[in-house]
C-alpha positions in Angstrom: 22.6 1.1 36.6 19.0 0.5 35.8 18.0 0.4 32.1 14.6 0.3 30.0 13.8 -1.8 27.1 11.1 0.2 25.0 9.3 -1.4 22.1 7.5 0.3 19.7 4.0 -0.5 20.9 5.1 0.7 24.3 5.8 -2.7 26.2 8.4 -1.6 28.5 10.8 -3.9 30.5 13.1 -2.9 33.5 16.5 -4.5 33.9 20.1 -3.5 34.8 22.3 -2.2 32.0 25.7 -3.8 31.5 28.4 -3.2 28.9 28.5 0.4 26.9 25.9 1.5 30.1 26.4 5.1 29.2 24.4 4.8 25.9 21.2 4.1 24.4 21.1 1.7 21.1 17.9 1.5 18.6 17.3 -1.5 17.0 14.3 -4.4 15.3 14.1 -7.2 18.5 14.7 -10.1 17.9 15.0 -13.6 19.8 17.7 -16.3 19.6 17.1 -19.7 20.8 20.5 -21.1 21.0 21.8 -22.3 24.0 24.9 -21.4 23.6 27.3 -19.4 20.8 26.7 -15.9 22.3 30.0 -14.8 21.3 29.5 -15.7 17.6 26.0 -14.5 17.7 27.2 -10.8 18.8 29.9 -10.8 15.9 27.7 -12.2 12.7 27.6 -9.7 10.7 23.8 -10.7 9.9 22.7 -9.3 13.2 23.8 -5.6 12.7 20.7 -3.4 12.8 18.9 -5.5 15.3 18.9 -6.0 19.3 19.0 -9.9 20.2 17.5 -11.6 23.3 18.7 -14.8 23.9 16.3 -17.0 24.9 18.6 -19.5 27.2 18.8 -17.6 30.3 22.4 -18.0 31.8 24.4 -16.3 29.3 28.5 -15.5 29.8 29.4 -18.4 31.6 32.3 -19.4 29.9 33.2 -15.6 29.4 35.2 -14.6 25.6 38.3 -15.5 24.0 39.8 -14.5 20.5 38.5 -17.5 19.0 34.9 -17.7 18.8 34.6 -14.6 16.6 32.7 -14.3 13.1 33.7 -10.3 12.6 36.4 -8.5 14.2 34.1 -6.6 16.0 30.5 -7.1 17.5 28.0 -6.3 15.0 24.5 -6.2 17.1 22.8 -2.9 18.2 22.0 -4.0 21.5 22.0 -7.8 23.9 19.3 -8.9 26.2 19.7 -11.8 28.8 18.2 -12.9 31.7 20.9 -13.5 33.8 24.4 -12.6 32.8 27.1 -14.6 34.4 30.3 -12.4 35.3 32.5 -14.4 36.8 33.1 -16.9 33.4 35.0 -20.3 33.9 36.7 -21.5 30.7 40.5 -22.4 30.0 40.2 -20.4 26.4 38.3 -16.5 28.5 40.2 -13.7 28.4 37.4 -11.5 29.5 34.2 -11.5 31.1 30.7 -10.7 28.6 30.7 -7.8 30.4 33.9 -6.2 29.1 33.8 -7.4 26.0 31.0 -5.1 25.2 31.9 -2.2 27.2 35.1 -2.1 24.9 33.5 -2.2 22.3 30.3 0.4 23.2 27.4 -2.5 23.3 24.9 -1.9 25.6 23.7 -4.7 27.0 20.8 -5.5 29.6 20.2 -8.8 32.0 17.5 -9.1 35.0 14.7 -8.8 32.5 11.5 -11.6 31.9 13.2 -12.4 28.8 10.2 -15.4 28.2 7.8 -12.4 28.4 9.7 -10.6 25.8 10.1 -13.8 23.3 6.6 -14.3 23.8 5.3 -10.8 23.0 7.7 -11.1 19.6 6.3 -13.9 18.6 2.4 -12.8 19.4 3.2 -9.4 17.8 6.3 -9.9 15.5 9.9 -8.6 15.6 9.5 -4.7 16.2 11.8 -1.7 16.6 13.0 -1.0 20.4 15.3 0.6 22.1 17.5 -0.3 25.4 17.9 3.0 27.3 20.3 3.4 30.4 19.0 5.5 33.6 15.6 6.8 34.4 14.2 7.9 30.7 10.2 8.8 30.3 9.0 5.6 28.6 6.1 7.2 26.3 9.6 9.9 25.1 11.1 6.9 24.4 8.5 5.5 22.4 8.1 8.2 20.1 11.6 8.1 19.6 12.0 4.2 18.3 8.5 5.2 16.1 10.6 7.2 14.5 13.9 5.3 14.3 14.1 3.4 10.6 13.2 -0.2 10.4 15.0 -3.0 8.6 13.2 -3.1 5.7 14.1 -1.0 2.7 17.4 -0.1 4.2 20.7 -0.6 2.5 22.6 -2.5 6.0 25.3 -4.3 3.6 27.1 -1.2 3.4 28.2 -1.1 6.5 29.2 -4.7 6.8 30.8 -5.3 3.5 34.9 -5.5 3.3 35.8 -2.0 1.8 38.2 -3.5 -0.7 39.0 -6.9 -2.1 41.1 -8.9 0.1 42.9 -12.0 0.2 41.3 -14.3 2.9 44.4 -17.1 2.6 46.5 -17.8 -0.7 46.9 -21.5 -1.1 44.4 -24.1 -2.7 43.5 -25.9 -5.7 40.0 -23.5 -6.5 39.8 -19.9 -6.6 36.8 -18.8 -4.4 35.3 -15.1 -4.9 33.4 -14.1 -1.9 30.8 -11.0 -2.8 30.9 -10.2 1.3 28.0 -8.9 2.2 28.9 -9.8 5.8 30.4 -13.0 5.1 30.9 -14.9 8.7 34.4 -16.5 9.0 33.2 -19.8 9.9 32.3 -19.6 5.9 35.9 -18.6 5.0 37.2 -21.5 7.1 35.1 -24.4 5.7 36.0 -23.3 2.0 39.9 -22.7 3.2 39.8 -26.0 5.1 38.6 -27.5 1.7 41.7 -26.8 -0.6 40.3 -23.4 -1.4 42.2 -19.7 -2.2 39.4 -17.5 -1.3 39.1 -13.5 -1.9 36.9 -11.7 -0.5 35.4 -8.7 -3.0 33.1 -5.9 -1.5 29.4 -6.1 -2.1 29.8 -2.9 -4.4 32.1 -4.8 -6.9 31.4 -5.2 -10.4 30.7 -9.1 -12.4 34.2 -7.8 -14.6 36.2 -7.0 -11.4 35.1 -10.4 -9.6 35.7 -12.3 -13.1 38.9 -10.9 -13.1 40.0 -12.6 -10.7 39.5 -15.8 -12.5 37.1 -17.7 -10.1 36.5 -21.3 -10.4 33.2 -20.6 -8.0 31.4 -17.3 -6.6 30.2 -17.6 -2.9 27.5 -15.5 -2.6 27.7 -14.8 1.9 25.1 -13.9 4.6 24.5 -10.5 5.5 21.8 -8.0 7.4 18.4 -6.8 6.7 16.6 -6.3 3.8 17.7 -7.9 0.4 15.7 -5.4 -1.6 17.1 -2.5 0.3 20.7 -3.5 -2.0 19.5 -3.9 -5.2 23.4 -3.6 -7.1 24.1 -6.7 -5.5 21.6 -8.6 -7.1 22.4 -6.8 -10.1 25.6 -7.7 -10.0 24.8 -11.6 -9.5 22.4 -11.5 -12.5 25.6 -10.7 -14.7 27.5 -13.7 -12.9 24.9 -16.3 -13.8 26.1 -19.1 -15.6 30.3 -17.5 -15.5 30.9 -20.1 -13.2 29.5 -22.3 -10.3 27.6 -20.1 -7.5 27.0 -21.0 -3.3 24.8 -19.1 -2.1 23.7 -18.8 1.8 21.0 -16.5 3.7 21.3 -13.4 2.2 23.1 -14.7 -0.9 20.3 -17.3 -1.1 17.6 -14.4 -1.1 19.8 -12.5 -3.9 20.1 -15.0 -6.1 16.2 -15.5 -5.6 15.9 -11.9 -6.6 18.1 -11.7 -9.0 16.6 -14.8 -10.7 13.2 -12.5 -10.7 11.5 -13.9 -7.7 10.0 -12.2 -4.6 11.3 -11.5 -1.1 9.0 -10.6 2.1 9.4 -10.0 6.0 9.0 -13.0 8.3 6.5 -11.8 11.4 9.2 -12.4 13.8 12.1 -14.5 11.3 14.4 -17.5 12.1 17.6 -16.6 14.6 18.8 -19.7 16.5 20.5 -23.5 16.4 17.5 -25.9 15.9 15.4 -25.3 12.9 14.2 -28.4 11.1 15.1 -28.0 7.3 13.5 -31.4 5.1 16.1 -32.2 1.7 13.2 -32.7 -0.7 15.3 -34.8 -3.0 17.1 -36.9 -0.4 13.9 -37.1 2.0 16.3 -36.7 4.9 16.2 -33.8 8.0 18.7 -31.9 9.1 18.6 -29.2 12.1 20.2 -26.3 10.8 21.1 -23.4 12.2 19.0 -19.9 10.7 19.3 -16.1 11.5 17.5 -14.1 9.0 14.1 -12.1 9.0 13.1 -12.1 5.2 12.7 -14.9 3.2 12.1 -15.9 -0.7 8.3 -16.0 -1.7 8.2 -20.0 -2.6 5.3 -19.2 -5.0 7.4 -16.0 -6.6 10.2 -18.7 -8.0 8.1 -22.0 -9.1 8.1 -20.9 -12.8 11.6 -19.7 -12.9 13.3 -22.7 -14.0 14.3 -23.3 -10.7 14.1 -26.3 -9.0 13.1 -25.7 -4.5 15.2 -27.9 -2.9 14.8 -27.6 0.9 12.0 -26.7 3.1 11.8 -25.2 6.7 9.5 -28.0 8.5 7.9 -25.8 11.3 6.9 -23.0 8.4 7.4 -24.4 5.1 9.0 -21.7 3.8 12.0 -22.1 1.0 15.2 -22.9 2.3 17.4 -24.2 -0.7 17.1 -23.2 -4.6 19.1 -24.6 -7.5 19.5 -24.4 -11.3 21.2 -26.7 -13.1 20.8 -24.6 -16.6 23.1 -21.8 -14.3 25.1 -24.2 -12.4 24.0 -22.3 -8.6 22.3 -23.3 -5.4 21.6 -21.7 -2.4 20.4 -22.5 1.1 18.6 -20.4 3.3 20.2 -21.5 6.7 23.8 -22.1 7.8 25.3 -24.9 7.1 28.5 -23.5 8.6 26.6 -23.2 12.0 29.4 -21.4 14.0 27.1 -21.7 16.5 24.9 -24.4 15.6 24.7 -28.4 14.4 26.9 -29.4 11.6 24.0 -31.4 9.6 24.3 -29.2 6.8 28.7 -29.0 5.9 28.5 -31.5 3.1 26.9 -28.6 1.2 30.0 -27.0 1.1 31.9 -30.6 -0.6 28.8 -30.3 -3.3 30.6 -26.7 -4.0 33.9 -28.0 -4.1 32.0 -31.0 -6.4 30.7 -28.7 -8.6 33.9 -26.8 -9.1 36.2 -29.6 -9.9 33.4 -30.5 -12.7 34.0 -27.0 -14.1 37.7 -27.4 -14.1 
């Protein structure tokens, strides 16, 4: 079936539809440069809200297996390849790309320029689209995605967040709360692989029902959109500061930005992929990191908030790690659990564990 991809400044691309054809999906565009990792990339939690193009263009060829999962479910609005492989070859498939989304309603859409749709982001900046099945009047369409919500302002935590506190595993020596804002399980499987009992509570949960559960350190997790669009969860981490030792990544580095009094803006077209150059600023070294987020901390909104900037993205300069000692927290910007991505970045998850045992 033949499918559109609308933007909202009317670039329109024509490809074939694949997955959940019999449905159209609204999303913000984005691109992801990774060359491989589709599988996590559709179930991050981070991505709901948005519609991602990979950037690689053979995409499926080693099909999906129960493994490779960072949600139970997949979490993006909408997929764009250029050429989707449907006969996978792997020991560990199950299914081809294909099914996967079809069973769980993703649209999806391949035979598209997808260089001439990472290069209009990136001249333009990420925008709202939509990826419409059949033979739909382009300017209709349009109108339609102008008047679809965007990602910023909007509250997308909600809808990624565990409804209730649960138990991720039950032996360790340190007790790990999660605030889950759409925590990734690659996260929840470096702590757990680390001697950790982790718990995962819902974004909505109160400082007095997370120190309840006796923590020896709060992981603050990734999650989608806009960090000012869920202003109790900053709240929330501004009664935590200083109660014990705080992680924070992506989203959870933003919050803790926010809730330390600092700024957040929009990215013109943000970070999503595998090889983004992130310079230590005490250690002098590099690592490549992998990044999917499209806001960011305002560097010059936290310099005077006895916070010490700790990492920098190398190709932007933007803030990518924060720390107070006074609070006992730090928070990166990227992923140092990759999942998909380079593992440069893990031992920040041993200066955790490091900064727990000190508590204890």
């Amino acid at each position: 079936m033949n499918a559109k991809i609308v933007f909202e400044d009317g670039r329109t691309f024509t490809g074939r539809a694949f997955g959940a054809t019999g449905k159209r999906s609204f999303g913000e565009i984005v691109f992801n440069t990774s060359m491989s990792g589709y599988q996590e990339i559709i179930t991050d939690p981070s991505y709901k809200g948005q519609i991602v193009t990979m950037t690689y263009p053979h995409i499926g060829n080693y099909g999906v297996n129960d493994e490779d999962i960072e949600s139970p479910v997949p979490q993006v609005e909408g997929f764009i390849v250029r050429e989707l492989c449907e006969n996978p070859s792997n020991f560990r498939s199950i299914m081809n790309l294909d099914s996967y989304l079809k069973e769980h309603g993703v649209i999806g859409i391949t035979d598209v320029d997808t260089r001439a749709i990472t290069k209009h982001i990136r001249r333009e900046g990420a925008m709202k689209g939509v990826i419409a099945p059949g033979v739909e009047d382009p300017e209709k369409l349009k109108e339609e995605v102008k008047a679809f919500p965007g990602l910023s302002g909007r509250d997308l935590v909600k809808d990624v967040t565990c409804p209730e506190a649960v138990d991720w595993n039950r032996e360790g020596k340190y007790r790990v709360a999660v605030l889950d804002c759409g925590v990734k399980h690659n996260i929840l499987r470096h702590l757990e692989k680390r001697g950790c009992v982790v718990k995962r509570f819902p974004a909505s949960a109160s400082s007095g029902e997370i120190m309840g559960f006796s923590p020896d350190g709060i992981f603050l997790s990734n999650g989608p959109g806009d960090p000012a669009g869920a202003p109790y969860v900053y709240e929330t981490i501004k009664e935590l500061l200083g109660k014990a030792p705080l992680f924070g990544i992506c989203l959870g580095h933003q919050m803790l930005g926010l809730a330390m009094g600092g700024r957040t803006y929009k990215l013109k077209f943000g970070h999503h992929g595998g090889n983004q150059p992130v310079k230590d600023l005490e250690t002098g070294k590099v690592s490549i990191t992998a990044q999917n987020h499209c806001f960011c901390v305002d560097i010059d909104s936290v310099r005077d908030k006895d916070l010490k900037i700790t990492h920098i993205n190398l190709n932007d300069d933007t803030v990518e790690g924060l720390e107070s000692e006074k609070l006992n927290f730090f928070s990166v910007q990227f992923h140092p659990e990759a999942g998909p991505g380079p593992n440069d970045a893990c031992y920040l998850f041993d200066k955790f564990i490091e900064n727990m045992k000190k508590g204890k």
